[in-house]
ModelCIF file with pLDDT and N, C-alpha, C, O atoms, coordinates in Angstrom:
data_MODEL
#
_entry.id   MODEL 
#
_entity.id                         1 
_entity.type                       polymer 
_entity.pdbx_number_of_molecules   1 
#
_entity_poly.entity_id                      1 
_entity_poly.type                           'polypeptide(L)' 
_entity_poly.nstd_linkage                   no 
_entity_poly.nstd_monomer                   no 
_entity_poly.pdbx_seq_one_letter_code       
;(UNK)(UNK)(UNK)(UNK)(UNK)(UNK)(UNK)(UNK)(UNK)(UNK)(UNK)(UNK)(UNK)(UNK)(UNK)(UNK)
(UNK)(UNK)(UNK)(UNK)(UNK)(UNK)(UNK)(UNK)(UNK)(UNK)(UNK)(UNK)(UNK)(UNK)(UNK)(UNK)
(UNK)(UNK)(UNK)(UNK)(UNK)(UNK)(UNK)(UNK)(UNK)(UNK)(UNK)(UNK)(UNK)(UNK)(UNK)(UNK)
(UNK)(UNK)
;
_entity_poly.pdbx_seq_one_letter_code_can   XXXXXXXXXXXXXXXXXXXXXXXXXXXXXXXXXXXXXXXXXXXXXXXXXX 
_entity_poly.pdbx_strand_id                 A 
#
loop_
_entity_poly_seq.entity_id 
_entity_poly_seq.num 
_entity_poly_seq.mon_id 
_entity_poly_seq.hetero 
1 1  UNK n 
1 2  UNK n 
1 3  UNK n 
1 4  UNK n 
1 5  UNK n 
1 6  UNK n 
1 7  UNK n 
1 8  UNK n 
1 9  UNK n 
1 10 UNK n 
1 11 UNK n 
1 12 UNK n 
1 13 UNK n 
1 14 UNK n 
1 15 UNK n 
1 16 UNK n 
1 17 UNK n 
1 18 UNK n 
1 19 UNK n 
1 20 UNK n 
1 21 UNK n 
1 22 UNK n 
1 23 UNK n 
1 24 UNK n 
1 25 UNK n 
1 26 UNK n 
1 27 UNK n 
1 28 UNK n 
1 29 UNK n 
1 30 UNK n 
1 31 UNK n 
1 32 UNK n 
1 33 UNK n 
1 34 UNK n 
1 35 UNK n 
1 36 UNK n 
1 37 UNK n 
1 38 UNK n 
1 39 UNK n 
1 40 UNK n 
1 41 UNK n 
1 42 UNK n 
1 43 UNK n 
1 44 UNK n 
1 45 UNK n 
1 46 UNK n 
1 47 UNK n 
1 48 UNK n 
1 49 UNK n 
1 50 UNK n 
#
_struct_asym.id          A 
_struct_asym.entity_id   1 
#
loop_
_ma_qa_metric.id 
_ma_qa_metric.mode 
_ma_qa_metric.name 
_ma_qa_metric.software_group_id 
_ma_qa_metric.type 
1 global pLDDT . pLDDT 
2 local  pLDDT . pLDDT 
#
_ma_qa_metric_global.metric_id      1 
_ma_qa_metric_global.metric_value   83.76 
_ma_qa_metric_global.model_id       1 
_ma_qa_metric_global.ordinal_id     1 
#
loop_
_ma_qa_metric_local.label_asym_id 
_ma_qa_metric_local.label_comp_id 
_ma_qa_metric_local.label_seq_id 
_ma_qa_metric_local.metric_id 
_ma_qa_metric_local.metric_value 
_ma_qa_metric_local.model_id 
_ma_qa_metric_local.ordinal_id 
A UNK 1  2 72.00 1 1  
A UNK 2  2 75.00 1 2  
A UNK 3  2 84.00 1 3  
A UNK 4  2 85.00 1 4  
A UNK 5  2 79.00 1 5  
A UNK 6  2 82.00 1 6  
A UNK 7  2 87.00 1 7  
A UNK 8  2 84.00 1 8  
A UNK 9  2 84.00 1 9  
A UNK 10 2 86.00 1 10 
A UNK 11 2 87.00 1 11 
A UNK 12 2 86.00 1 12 
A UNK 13 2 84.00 1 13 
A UNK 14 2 85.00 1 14 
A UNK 15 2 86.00 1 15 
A UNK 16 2 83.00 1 16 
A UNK 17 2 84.00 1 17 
A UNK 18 2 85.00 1 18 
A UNK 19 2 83.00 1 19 
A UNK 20 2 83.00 1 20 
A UNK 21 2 83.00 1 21 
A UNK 22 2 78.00 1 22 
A UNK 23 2 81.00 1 23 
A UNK 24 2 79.00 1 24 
A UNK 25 2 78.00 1 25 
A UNK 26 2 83.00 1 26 
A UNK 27 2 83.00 1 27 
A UNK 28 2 86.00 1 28 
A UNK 29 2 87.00 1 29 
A UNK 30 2 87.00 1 30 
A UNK 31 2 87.00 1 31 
A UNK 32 2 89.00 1 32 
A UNK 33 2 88.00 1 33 
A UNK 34 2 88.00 1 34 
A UNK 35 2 89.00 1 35 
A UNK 36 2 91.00 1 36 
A UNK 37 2 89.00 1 37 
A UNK 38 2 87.00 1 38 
A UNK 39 2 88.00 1 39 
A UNK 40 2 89.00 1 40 
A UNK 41 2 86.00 1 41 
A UNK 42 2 86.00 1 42 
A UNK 43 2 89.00 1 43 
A UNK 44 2 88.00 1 44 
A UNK 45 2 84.00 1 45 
A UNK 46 2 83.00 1 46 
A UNK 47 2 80.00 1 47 
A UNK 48 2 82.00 1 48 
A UNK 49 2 73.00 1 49 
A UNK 50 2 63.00 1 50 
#
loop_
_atom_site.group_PDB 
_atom_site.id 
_atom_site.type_symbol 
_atom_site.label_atom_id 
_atom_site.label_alt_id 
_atom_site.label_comp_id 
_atom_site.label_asym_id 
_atom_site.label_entity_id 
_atom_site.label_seq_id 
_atom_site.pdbx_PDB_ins_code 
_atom_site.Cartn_x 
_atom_site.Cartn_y 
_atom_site.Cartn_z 
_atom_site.occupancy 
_atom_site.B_iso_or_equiv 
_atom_site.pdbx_formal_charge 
_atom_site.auth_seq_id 
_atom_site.auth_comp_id 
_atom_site.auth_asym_id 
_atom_site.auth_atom_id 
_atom_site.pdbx_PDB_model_num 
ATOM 1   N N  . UNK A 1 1  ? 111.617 85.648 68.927 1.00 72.00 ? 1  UNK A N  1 
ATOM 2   C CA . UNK A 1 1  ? 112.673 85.833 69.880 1.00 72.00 ? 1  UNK A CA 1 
ATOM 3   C C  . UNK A 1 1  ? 112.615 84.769 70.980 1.00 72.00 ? 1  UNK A C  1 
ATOM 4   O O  . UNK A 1 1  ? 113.718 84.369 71.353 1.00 72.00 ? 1  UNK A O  1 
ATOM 5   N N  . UNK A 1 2  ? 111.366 84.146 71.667 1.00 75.00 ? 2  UNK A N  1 
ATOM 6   C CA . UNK A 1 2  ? 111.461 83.695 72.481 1.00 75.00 ? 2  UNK A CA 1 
ATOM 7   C C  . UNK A 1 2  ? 111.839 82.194 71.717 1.00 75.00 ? 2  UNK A C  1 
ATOM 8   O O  . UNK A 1 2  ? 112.551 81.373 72.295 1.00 75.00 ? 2  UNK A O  1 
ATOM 9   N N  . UNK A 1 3  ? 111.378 81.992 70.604 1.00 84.00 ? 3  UNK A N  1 
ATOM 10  C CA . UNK A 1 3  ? 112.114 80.875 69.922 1.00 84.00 ? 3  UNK A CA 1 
ATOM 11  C C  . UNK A 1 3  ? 113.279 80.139 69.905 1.00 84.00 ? 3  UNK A C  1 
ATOM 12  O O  . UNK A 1 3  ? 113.625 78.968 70.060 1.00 84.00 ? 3  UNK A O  1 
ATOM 13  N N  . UNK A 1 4  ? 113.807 81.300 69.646 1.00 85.00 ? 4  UNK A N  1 
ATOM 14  C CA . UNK A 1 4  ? 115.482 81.943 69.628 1.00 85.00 ? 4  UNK A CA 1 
ATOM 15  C C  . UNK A 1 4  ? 116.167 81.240 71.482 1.00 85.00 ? 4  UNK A C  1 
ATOM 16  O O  . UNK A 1 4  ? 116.703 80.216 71.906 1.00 85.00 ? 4  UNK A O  1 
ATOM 17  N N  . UNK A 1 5  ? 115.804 82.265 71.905 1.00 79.00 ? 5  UNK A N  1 
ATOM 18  C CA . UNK A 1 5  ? 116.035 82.004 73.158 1.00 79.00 ? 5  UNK A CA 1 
ATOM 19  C C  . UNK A 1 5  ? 115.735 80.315 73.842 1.00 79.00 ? 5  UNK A C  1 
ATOM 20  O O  . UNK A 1 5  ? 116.478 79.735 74.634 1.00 79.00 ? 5  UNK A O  1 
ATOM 21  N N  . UNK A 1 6  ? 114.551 79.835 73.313 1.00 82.00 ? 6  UNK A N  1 
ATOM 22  C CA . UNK A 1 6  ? 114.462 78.419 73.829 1.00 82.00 ? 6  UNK A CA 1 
ATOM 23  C C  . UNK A 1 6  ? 115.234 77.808 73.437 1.00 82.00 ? 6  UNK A C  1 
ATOM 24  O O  . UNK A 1 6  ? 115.746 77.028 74.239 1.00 82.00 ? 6  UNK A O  1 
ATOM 25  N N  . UNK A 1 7  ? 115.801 77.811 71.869 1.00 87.00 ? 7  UNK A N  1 
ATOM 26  C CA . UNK A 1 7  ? 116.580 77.206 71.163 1.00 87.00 ? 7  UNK A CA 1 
ATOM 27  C C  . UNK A 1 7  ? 118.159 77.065 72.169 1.00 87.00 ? 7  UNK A C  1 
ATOM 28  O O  . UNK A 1 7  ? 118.898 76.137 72.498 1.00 87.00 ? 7  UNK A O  1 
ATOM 29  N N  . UNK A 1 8  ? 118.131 78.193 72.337 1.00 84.00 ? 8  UNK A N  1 
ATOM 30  C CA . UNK A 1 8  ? 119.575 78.609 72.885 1.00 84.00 ? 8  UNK A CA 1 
ATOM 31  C C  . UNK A 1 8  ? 119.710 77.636 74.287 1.00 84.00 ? 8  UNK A C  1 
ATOM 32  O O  . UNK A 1 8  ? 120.586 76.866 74.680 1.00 84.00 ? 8  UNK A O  1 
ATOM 33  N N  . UNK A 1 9  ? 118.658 77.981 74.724 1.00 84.00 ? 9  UNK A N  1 
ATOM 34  C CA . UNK A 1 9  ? 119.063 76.985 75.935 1.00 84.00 ? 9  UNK A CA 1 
ATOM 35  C C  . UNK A 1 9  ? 119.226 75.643 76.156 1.00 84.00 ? 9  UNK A C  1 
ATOM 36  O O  . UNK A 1 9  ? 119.941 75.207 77.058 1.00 84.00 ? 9  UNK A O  1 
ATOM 37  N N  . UNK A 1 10 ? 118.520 74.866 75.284 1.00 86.00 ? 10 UNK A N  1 
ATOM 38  C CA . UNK A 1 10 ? 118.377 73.802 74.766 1.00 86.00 ? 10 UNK A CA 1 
ATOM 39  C C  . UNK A 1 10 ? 119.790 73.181 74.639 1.00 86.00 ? 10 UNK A C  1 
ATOM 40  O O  . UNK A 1 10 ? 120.461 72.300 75.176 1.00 86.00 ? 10 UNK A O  1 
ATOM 41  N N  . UNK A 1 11 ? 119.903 74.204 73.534 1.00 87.00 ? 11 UNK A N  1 
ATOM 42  C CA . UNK A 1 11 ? 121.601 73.597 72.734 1.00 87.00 ? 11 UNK A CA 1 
ATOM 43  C C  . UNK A 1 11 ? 122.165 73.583 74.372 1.00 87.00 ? 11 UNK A C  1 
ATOM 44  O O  . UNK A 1 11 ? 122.366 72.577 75.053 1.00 87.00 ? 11 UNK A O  1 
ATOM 45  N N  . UNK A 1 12 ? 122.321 74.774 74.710 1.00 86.00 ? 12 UNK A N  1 
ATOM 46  C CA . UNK A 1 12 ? 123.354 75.125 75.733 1.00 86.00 ? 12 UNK A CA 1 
ATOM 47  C C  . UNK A 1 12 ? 123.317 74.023 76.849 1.00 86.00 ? 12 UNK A C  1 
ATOM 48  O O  . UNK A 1 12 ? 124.332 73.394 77.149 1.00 86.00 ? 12 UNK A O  1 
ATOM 49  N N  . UNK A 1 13 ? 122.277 73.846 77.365 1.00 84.00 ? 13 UNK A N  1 
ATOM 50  C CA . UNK A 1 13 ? 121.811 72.908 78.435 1.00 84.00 ? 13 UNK A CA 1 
ATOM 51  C C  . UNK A 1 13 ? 122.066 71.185 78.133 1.00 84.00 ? 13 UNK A C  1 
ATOM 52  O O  . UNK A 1 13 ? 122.598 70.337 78.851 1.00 84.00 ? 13 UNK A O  1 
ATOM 53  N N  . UNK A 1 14 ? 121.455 71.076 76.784 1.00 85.00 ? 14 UNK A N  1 
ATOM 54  C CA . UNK A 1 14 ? 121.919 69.403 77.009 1.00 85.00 ? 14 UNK A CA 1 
ATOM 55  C C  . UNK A 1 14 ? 123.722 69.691 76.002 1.00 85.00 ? 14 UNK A C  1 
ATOM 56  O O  . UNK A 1 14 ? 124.677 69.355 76.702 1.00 85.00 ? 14 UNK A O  1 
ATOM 57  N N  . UNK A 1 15 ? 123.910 69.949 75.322 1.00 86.00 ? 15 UNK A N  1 
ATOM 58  C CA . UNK A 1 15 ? 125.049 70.201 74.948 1.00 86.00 ? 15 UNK A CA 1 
ATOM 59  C C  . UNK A 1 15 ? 126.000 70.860 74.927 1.00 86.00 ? 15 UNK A C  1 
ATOM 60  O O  . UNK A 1 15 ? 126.678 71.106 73.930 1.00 86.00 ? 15 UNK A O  1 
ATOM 61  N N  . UNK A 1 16 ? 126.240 71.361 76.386 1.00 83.00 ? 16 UNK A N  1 
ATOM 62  C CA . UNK A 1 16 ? 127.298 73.088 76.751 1.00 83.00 ? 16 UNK A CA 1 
ATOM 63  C C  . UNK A 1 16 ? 128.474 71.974 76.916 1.00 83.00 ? 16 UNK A C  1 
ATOM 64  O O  . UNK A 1 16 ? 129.612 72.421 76.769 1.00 83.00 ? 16 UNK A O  1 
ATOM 65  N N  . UNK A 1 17 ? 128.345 70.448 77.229 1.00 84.00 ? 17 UNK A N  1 
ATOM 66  C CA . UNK A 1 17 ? 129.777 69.825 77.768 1.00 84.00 ? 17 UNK A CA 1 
ATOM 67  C C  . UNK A 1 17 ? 131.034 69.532 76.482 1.00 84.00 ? 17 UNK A C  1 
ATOM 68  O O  . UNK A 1 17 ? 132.264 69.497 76.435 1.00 84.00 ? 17 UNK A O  1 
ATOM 69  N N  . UNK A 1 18 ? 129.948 69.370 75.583 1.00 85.00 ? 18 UNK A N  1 
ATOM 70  C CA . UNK A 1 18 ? 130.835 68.472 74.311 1.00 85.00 ? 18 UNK A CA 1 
ATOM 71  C C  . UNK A 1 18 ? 131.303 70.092 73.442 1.00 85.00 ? 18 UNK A C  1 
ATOM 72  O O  . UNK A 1 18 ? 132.429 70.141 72.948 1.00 85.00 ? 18 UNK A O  1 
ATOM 73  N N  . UNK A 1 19 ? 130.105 71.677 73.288 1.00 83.00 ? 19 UNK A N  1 
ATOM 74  C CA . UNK A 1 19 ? 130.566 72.333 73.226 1.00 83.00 ? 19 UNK A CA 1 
ATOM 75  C C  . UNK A 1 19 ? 131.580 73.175 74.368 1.00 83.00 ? 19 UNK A C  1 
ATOM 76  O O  . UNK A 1 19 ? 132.547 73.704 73.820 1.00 83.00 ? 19 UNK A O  1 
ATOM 77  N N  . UNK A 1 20 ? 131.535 73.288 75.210 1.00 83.00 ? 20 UNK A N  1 
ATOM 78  C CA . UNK A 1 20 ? 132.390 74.484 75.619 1.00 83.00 ? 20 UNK A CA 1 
ATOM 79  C C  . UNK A 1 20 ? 133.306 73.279 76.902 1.00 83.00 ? 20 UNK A C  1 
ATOM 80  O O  . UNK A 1 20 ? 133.753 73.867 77.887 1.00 83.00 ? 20 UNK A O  1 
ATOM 81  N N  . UNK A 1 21 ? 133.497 72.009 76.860 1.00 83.00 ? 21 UNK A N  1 
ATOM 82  C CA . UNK A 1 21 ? 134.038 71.078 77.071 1.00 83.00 ? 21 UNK A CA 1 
ATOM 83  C C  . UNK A 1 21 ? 134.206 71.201 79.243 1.00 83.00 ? 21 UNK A C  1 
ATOM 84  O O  . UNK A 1 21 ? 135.246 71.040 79.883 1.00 83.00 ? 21 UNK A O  1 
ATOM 85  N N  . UNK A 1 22 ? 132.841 71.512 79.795 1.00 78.00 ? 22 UNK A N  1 
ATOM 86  C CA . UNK A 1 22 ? 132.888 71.413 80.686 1.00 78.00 ? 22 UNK A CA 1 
ATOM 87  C C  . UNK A 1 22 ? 132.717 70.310 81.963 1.00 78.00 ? 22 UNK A C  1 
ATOM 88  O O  . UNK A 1 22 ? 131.765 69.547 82.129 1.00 78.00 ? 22 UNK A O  1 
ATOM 89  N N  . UNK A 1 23 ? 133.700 70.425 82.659 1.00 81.00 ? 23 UNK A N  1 
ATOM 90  C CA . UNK A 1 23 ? 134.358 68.614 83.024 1.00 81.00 ? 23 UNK A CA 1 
ATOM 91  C C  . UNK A 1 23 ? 132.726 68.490 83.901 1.00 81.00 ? 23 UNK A C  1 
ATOM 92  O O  . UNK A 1 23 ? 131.857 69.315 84.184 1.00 81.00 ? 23 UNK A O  1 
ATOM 93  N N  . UNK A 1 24 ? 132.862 67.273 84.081 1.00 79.00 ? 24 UNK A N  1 
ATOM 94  C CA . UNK A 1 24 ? 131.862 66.329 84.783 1.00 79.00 ? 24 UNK A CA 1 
ATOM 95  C C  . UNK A 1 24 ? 131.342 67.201 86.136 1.00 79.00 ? 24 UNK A C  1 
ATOM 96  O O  . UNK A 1 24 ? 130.161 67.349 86.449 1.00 79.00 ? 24 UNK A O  1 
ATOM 97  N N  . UNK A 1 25 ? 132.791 67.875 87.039 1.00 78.00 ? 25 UNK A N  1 
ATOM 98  C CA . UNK A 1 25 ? 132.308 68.249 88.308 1.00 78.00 ? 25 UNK A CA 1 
ATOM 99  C C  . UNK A 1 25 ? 131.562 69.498 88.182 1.00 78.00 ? 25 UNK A C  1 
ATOM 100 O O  . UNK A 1 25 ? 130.738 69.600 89.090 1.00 78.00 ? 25 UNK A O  1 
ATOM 101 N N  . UNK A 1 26 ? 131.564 70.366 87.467 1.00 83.00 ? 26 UNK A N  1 
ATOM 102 C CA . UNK A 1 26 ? 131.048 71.518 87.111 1.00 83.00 ? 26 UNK A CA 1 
ATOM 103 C C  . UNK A 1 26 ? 129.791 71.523 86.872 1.00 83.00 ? 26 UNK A C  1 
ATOM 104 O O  . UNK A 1 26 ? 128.993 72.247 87.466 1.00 83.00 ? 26 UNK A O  1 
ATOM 105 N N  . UNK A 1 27 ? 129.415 70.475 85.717 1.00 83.00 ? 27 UNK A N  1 
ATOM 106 C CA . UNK A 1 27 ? 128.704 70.230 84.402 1.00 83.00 ? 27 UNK A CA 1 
ATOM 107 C C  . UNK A 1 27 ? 127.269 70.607 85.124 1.00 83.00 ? 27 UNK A C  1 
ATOM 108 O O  . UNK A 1 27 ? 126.508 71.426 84.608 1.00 83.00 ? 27 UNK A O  1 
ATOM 109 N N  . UNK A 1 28 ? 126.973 69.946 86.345 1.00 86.00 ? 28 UNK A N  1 
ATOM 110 C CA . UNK A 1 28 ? 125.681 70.215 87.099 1.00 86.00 ? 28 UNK A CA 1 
ATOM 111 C C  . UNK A 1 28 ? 125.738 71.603 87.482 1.00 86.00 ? 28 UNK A C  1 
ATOM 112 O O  . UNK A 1 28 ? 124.649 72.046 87.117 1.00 86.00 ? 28 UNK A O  1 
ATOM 113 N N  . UNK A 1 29 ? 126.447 72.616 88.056 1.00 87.00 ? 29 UNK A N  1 
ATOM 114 C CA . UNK A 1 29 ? 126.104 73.482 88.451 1.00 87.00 ? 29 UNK A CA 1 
ATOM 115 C C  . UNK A 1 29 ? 125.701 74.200 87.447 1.00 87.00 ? 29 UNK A C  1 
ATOM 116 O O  . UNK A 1 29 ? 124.698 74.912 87.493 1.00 87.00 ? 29 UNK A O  1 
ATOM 117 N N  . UNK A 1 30 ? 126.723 74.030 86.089 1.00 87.00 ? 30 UNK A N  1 
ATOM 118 C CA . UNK A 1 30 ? 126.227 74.631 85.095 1.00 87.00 ? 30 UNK A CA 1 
ATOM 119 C C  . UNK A 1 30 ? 124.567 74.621 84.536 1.00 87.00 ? 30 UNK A C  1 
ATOM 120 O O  . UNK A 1 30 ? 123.807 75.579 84.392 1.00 87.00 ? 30 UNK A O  1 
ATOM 121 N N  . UNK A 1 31 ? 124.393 73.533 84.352 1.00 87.00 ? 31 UNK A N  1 
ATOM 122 C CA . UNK A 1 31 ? 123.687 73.124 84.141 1.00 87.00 ? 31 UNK A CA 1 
ATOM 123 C C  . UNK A 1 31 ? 122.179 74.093 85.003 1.00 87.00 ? 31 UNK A C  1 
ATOM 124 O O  . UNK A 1 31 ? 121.232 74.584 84.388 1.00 87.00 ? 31 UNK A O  1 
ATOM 125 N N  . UNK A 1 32 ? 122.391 74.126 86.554 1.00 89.00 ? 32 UNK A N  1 
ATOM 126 C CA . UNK A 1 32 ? 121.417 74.197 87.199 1.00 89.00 ? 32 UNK A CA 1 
ATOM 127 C C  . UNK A 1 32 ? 121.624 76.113 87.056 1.00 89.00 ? 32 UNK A C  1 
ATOM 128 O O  . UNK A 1 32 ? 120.750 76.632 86.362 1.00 89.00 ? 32 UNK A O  1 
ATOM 129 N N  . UNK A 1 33 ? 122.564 76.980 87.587 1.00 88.00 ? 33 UNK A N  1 
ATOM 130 C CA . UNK A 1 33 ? 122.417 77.661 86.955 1.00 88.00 ? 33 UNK A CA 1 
ATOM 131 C C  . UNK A 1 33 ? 121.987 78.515 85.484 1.00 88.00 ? 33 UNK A C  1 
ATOM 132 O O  . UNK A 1 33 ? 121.856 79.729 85.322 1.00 88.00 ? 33 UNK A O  1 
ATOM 133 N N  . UNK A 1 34 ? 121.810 77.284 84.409 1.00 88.00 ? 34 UNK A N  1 
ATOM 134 C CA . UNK A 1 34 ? 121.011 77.770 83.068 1.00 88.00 ? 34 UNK A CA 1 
ATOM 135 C C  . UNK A 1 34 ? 120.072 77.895 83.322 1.00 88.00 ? 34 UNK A C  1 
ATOM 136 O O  . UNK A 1 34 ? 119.514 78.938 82.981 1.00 88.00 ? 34 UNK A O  1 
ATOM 137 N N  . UNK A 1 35 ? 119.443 77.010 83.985 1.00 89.00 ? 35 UNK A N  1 
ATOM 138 C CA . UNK A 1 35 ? 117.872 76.756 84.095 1.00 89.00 ? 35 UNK A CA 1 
ATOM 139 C C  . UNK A 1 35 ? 117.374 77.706 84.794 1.00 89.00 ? 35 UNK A C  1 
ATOM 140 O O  . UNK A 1 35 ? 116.543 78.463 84.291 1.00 89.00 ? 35 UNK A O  1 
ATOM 141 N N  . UNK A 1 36 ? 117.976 77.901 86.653 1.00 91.00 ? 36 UNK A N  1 
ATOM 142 C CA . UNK A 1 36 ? 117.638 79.052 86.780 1.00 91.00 ? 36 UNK A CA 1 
ATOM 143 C C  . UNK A 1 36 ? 117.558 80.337 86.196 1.00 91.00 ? 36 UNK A C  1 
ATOM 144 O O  . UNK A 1 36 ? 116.657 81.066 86.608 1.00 91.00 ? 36 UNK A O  1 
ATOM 145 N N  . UNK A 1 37 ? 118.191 80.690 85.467 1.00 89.00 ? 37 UNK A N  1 
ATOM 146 C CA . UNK A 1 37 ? 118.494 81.845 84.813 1.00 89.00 ? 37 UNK A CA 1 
ATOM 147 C C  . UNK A 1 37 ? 117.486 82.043 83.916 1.00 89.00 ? 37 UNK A C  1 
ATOM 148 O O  . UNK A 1 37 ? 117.066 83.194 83.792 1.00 89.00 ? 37 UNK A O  1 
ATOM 149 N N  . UNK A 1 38 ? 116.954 81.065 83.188 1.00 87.00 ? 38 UNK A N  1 
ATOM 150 C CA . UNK A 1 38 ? 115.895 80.651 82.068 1.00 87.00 ? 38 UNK A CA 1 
ATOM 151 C C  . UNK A 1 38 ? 114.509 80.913 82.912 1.00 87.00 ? 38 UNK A C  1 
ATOM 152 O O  . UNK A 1 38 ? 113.623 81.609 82.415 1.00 87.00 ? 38 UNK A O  1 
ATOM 153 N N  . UNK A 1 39 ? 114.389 80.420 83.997 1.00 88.00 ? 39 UNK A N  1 
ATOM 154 C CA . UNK A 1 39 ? 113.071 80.059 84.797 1.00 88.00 ? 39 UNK A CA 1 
ATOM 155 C C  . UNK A 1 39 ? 112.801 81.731 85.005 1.00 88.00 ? 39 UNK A C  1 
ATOM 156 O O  . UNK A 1 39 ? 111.791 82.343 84.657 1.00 88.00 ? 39 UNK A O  1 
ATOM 157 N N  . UNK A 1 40 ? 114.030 82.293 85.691 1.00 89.00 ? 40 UNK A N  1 
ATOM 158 C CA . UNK A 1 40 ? 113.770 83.897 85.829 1.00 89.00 ? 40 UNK A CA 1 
ATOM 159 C C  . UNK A 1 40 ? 113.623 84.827 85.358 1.00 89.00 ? 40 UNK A C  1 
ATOM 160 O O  . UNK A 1 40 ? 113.048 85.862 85.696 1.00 89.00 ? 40 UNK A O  1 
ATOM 161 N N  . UNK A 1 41 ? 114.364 84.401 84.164 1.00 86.00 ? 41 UNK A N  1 
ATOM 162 C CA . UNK A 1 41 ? 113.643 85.751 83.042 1.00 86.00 ? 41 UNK A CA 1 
ATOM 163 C C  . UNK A 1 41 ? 112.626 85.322 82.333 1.00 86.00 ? 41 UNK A C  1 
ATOM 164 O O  . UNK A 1 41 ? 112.099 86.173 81.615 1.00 86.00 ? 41 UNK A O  1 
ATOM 165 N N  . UNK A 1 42 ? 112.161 84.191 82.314 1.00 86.00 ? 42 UNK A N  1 
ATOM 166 C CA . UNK A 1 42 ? 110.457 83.752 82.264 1.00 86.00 ? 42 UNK A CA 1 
ATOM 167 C C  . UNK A 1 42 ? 109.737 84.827 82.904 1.00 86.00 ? 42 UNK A C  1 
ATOM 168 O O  . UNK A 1 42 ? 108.998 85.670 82.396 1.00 86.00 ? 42 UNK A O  1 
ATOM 169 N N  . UNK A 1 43 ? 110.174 84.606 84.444 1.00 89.00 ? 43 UNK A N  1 
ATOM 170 C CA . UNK A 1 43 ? 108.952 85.239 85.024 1.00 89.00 ? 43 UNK A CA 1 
ATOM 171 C C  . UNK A 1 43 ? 109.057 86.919 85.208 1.00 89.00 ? 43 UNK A C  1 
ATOM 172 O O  . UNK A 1 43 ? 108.105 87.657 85.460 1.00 89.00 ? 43 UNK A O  1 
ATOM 173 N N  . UNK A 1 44 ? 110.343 87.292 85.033 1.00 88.00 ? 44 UNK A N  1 
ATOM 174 C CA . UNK A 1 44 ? 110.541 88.659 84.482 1.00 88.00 ? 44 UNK A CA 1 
ATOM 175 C C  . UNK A 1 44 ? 109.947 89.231 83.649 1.00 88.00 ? 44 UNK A C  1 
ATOM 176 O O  . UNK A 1 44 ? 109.553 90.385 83.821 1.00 88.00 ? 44 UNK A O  1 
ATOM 177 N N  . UNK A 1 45 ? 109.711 88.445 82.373 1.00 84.00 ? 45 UNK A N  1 
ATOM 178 C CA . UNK A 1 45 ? 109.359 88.804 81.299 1.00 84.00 ? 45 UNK A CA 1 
ATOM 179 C C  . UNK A 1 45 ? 107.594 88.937 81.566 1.00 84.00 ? 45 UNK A C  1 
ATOM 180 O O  . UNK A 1 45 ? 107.063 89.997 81.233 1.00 84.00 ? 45 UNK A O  1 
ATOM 181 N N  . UNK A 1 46 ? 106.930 88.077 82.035 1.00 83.00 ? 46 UNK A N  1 
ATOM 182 C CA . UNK A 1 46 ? 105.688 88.435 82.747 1.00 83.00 ? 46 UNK A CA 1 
ATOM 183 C C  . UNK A 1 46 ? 105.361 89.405 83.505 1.00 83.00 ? 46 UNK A C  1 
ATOM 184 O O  . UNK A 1 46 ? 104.578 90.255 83.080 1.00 83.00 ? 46 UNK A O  1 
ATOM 185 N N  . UNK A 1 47 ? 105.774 89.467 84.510 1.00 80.00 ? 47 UNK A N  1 
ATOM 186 C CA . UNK A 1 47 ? 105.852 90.957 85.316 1.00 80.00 ? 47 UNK A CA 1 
ATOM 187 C C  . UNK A 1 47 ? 106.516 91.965 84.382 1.00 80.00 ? 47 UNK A C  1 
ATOM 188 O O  . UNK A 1 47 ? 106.330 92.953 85.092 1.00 80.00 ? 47 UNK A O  1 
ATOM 189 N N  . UNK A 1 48 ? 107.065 92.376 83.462 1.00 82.00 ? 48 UNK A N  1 
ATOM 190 C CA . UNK A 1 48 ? 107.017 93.479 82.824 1.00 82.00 ? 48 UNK A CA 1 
ATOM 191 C C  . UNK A 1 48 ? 105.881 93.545 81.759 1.00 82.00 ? 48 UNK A C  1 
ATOM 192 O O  . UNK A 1 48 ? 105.129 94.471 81.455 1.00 82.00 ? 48 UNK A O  1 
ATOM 193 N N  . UNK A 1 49 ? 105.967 92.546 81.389 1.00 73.00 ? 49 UNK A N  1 
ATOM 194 C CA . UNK A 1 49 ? 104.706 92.812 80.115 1.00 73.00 ? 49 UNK A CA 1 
ATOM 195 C C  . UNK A 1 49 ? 103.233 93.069 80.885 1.00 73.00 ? 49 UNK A C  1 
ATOM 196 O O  . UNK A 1 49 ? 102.348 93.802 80.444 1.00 73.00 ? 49 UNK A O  1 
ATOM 197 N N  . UNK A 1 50 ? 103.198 92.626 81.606 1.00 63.00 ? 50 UNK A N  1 
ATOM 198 C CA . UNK A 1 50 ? 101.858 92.700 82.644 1.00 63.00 ? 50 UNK A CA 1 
ATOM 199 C C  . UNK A 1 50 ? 101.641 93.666 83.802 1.00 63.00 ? 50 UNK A C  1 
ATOM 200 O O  . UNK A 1 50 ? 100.612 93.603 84.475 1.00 63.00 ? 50 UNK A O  1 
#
């Protein structure tokens, strides 16, 4: 699963523009919002399992 999930972000992160065709001014927030989102349920996922 967490495979899965890295995979996903990956695609999503370097390639969300050419898929889901998001313009240039956006592209960073997008961008920075994935990551956050990724970074946090990282550490979510620690504090519950632990």
């Amino acid at each position: 699963m967490v495979g899965l999930a890295a995979a996903l972000f990956v695609g999503v992160f370097g390639f969300g523009n050419e898929i889901f065709g998001w313009s240039q001014y956006t592209l960073h927030e997008v961008q920075l919002a994935l990551f956050l989102s990724f970074v946090l349920g990282i550490l979510c996922g620690y504090k519950t399992k632990g």
